[in-house]
C-alpha positions, -999 to 999 in steps of 0.1 A, spaced: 578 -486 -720 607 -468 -739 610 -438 -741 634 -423 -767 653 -392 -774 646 -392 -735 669 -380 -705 639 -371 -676 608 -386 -668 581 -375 -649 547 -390 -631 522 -362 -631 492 -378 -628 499 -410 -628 480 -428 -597 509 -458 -594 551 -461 -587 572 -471 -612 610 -481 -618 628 -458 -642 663 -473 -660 681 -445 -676 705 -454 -704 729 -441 -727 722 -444 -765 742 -477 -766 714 -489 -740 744 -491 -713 727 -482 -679 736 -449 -664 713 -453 -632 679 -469 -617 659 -451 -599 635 -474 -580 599 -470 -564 594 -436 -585 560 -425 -570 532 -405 -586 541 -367 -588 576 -368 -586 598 -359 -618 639 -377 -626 667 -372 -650 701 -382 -649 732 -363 -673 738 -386 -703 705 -404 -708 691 -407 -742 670 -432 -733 648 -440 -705 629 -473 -698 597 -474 -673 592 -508 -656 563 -517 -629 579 -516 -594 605 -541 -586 613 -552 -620 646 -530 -623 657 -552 -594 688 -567 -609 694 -535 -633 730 -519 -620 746 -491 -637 769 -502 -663 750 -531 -671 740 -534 -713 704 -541 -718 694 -556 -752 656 -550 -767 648 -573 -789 610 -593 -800 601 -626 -797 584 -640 -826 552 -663 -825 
C-alpha cells in the first residue's frame, strides 16, 4: 500500500508486522524499516511517501535505491 503526502506510519491495531520503505517525493528511498510490529509507530525526516510491504518483501530495498510504480495491463 502507498501511502501519500506521508512521512510516519503507525500500526495501532493492526494484529500483524509489516515492512515500511520511506521515500522522498521522487520515490528515492530514504530508509527501511523492517519487521514493524503491531503497536509501534515510524517516521523518518524527508519522507513524502511511505510504502507498506508484508514482512520480508523490503529485503533488497537500500536507501538510495529509486523505486518505480507502475501497472501491468491485462
Amino acid at each position: 500500500m502507498l501511502f501519500r503526502p506521508a512521512g510516519s506510519i503507525h500500526m495501532f491495531f493492526m494484529r500483524f508486522t509489516i515492512d515500511a520503505v520511506f521515500c522522498n517525493r521522487d520515490l528515492v528511498v530514504l530508509d527501511v524499516v523492517s519487521s514493524l510490529r503491531p503497536w509501534r509507530m515510524a517516521s523518518r525526516r524527508g519522507a513524502k511517501i511511505v510504502i507498506e510491504l508484508a514482512e520480508g518483501a523490503a529485503a533488497g530495498v537500500r536507501p538510495g535505491d529509486h523505486l518505480v510504480v507502475a501497472t501491468i495491463e491485462p
